[in-house]
C-alpha positions in Angstrom: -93.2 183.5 -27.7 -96.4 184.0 -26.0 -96.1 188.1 -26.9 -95.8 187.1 -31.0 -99.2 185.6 -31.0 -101.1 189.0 -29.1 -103.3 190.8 -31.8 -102.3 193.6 -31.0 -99.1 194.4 -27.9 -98.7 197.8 -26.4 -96.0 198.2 -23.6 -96.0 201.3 -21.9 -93.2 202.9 -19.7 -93.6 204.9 -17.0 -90.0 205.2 -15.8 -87.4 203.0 -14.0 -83.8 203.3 -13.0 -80.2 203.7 -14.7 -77.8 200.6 -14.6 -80.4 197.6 -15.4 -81.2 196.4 -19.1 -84.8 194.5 -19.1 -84.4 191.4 -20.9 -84.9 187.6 -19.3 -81.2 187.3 -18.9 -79.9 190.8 -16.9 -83.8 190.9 -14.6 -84.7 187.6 -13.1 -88.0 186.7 -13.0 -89.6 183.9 -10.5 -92.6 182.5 -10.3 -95.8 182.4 -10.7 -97.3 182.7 -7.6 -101.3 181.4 -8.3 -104.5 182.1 -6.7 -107.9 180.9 -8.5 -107.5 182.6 -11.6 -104.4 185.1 -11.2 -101.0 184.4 -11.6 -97.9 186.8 -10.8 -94.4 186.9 -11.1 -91.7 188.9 -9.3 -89.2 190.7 -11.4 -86.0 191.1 -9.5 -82.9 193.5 -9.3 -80.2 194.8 -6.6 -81.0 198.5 -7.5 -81.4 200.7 -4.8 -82.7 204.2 -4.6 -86.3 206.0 -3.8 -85.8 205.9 -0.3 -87.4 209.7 0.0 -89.9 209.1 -2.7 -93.4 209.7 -1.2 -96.7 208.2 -2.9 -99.7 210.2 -4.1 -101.8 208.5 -1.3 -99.2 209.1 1.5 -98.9 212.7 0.1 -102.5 213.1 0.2 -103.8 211.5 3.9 -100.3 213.5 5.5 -101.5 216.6 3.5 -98.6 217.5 1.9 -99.9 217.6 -1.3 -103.1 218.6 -2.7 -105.3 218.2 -5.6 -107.9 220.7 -6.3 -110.5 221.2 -9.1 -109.8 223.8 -11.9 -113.2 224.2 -13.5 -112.4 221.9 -16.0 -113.2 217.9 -15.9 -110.4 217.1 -17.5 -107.4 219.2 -15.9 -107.1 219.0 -12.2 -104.0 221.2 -10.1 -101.2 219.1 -7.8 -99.5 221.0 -5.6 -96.2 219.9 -3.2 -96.2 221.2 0.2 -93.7 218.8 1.3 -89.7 218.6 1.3 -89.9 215.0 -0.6 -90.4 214.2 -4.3 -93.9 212.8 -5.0 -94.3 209.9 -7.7 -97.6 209.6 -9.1 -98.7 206.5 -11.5 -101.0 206.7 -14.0 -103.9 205.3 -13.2 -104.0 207.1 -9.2 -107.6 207.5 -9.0 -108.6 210.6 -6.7 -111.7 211.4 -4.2 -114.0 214.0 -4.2 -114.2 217.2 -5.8 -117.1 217.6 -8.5 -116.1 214.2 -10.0 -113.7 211.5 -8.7 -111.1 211.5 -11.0 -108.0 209.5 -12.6 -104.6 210.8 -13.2 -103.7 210.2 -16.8 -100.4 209.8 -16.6 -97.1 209.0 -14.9 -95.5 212.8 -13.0 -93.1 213.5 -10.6 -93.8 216.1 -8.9 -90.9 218.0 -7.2 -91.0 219.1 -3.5 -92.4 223.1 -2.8 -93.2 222.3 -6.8 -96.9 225.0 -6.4 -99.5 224.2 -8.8 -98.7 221.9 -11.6 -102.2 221.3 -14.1 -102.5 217.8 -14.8 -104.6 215.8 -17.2 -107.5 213.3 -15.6 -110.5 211.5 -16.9 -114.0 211.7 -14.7 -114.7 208.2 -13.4 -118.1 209.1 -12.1 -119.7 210.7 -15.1 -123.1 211.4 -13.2 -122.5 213.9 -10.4 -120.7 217.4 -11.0 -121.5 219.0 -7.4 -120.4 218.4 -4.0 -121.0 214.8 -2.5 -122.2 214.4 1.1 -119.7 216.1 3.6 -116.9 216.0 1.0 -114.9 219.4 -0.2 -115.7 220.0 -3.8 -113.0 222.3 -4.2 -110.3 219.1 -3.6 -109.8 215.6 -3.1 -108.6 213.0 -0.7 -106.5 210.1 -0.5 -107.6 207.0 -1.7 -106.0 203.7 -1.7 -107.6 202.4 -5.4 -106.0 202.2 -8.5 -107.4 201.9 -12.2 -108.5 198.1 -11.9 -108.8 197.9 -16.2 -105.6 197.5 -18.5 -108.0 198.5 -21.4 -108.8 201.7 -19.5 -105.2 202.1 -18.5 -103.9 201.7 -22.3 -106.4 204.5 -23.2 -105.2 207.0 -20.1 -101.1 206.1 -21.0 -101.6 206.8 -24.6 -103.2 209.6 -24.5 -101.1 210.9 -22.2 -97.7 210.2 -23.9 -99.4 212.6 -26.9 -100.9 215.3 -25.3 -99.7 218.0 -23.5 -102.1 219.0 -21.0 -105.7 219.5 -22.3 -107.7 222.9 -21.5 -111.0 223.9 -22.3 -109.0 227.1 -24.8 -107.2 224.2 -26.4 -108.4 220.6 -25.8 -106.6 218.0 -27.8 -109.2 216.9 -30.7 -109.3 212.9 -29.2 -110.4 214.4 -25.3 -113.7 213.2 -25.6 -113.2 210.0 -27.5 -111.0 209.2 -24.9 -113.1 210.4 -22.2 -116.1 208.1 -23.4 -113.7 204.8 -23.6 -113.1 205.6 -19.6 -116.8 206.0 -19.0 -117.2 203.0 -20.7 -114.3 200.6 -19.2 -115.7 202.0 -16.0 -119.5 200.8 -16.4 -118.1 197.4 -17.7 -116.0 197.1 -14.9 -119.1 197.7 -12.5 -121.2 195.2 -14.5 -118.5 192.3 -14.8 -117.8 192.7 -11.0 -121.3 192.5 -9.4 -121.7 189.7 -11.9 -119.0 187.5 -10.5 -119.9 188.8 -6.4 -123.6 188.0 -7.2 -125.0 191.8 -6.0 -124.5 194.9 -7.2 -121.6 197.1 -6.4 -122.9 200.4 -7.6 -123.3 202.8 -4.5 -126.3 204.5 -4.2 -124.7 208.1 -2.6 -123.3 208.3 -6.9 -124.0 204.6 -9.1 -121.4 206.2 -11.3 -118.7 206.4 -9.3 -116.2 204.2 -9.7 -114.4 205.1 -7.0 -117.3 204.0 -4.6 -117.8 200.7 -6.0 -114.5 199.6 -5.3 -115.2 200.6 -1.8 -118.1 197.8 -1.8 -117.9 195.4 0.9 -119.1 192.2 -0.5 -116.3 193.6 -3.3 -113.5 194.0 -0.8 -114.6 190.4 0.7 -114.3 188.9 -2.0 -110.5 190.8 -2.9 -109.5 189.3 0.8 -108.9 186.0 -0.4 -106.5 186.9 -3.5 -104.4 189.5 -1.1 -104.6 187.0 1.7 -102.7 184.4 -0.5 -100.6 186.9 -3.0 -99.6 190.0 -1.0 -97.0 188.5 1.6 -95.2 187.0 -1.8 -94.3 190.3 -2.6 -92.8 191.3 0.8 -90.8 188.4 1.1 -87.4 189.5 -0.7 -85.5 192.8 -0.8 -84.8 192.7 -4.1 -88.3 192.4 -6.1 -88.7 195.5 -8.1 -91.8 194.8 -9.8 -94.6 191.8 -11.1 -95.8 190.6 -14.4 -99.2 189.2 -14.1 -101.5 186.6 -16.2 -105.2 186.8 -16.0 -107.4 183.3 -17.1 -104.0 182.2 -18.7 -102.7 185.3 -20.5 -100.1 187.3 -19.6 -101.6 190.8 -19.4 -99.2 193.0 -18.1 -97.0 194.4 -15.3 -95.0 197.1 -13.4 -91.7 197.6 -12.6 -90.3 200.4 -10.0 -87.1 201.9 -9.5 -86.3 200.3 -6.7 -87.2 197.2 -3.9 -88.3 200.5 -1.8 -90.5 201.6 -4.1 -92.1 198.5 -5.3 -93.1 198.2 -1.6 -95.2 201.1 -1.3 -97.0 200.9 -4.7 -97.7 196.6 -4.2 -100.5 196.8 -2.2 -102.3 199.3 -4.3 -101.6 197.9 -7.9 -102.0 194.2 -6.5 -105.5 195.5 -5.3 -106.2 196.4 -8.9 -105.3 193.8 -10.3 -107.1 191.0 -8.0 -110.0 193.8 -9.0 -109.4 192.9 -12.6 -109.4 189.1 -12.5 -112.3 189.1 -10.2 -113.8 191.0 -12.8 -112.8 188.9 -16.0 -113.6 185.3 -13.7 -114.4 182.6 -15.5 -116.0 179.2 -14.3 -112.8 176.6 -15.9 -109.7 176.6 -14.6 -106.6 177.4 -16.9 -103.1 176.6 -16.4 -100.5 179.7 -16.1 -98.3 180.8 -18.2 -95.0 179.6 -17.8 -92.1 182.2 -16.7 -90.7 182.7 -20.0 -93.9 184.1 -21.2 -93.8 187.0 -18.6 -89.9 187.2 -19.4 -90.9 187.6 -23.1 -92.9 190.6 -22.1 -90.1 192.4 -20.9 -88.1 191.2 -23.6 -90.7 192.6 -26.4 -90.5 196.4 -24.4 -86.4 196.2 -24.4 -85.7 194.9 -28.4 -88.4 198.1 -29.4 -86.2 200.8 -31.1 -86.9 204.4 -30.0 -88.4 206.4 -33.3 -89.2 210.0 -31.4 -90.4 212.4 -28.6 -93.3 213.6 -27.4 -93.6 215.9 -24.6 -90.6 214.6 -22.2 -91.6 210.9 -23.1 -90.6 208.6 -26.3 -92.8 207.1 -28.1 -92.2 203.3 -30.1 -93.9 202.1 -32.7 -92.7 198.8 -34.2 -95.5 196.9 -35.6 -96.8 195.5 -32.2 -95.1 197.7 -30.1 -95.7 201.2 -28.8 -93.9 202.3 -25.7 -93.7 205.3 -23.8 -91.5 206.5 -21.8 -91.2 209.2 -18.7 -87.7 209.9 -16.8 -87.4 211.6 -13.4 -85.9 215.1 -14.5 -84.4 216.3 -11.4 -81.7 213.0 -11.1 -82.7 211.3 -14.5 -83.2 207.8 -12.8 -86.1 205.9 -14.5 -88.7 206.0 -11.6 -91.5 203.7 -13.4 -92.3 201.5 -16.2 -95.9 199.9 -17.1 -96.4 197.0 -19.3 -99.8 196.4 -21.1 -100.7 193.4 -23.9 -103.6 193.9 -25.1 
């Protein structure tokens, strides 16, 4: 198995629904579907349910919910105004404020909920005031996602620890883990305007990650990947979720509660991802995995014995295999699950 022979696997779960075992066997998985140096696969199930479910970027450009700034770079508050539950994934990243931000981890967050603090990491370590015309009390909607599975295994394990972090009582790893997201984030930057030939770095805020990934020769070069991936994953009513292989490795995936759900996150995580192989592009071609490699992944998450509880979300350790997992409290469907190999 293509999983045994990873240095080092962590699988992390977000949430996902009652009824459906993951293994090859009970979740078919087709595929790949291949464009220069990407490969993805389509995990598939009859469940049904999420039909209400709003996104964090729906939420935010209708204004039913909002994010405002707490004083603190690394605690941000998320308020409901709406009559719908409101799933946000790890990895959201946010516009504005003193610092564009990322969500650390998975939260549902329950209709007329008022202020719920969250934990978030800065992705644009060089500005803390307001930028241009932008309110820097609160942020707006934006339609990018982490594009790192480094960064995202550093946000998703800290988060499965850690209640939320304050500046009385900040968990002792905060800024270790803040640094490793400054870092992805300038890596990110330089592998990208690398492969488009120009640099992506804005000049309204270099740092912002945010507004590189609003780069036009960026997003040009993303049209070709969406162009030939992105109908794939509207095709069939019952795709729940994608495993994907970068350069010939299978690096991770996503799986959603429901057909209804996958369908309003695919455009955003599929963004990320093309982001991320762009990024990691390499000049010789390599064959893709085959399917039972991206099966294997989900295999490796559903043989990991649960060993404990932290903060409303298990945590596995089995030699190569640390999972973590949050469940929708209000029904108790799994909403989400992640899947990283590193």
């Amino acid at each position: 198995m293509l999983f045994a022979t990873f240095t080092r696997l962590t699988i992390i779960f977000g949430a996902l629904l009652m009824f459906v075992c993951f293994g090859a066997a009970e979740t078919p998985v087709s595929g790949p579907i291949v464009h220069e140096n990407l490969a993805i696969y389509f995990v598939h199930s009859d469940a049904t349910g999420g039909g209400t479910l709003q996104t964090l970027q729906d939420a935010l450009a209708q204004k039913t919910v909002q994010v405002r700034e707490t004083g603190n770079v690394n605690e941000l508050t998320l308020e409901n105004l709406g009559n719908h539950e409101v799933f946000i994934q790890a990895g959201d990243i946010v516009k504005g404020g003193q610092q564009d931000r990322v969500i650390a981890g998975d939260l549902l967050l329950a209709p007329r909920s008022g202020k719920v603090t969250v934990t978030a990491f800065c992705v644009e370590s060089a500005r803390w005031n307001r930028r241009g015309a932008e309110d820097a009390t609160q942020f707006s909607a934006s339609p990018s996602a982490m594009p790192s599975h480094e960064a995202l295994g550093v946000l998703e394990s800290y988060s499965a620890g850690s209640a939320v972090a304050t500046a009385t009582a900040p968990r002792a790893d905060l800024g270790r883990n803040q640094q490793a997201i400054w870092q992805s984030v300038r890596k990110t930057q330089e592998s990208l305007s690398n492969t488009i030939g120009a640099p992506i770095a804005s000049p309204k805020s270099p740092s912002s990650l945010q507004l590189s990934l609003e780069n036009k020769k960026l997003q040009e070069a993303q049209s070709a990947y969406l162009s030939a991936l992105e109908g794939a994953g509207e095709s069939g009513n019952d795709i729940i979720g994608f495993v994907f292989a970068i350069n010939g490795k299978v690096e991770g995936g996503d799986t959603y509660l429901s057909n209804a759900l996958f369908r309003r996150m695919w455009r955003k995580q599929l963004t990320a991802i093309v982001t991320e192989a762009l990024s990691e592009r390499e000049s010789a071609r390599v064959s893709p995995p085959s399917v039972s490699d991206a099966e294997g992944l989900l295999a490796a998450a559903k043989s990991a014995p649960p060993n404990g509880d932290t903060n409303g979300q298990a945590a596995t350790r089995d030699g190569h295999v640390l999972r973590f997992n949050q469940i929708q409290s209000s029904s108790g469907l799994w909403v989400h699950r992640k899947y990283l190999s590193q």
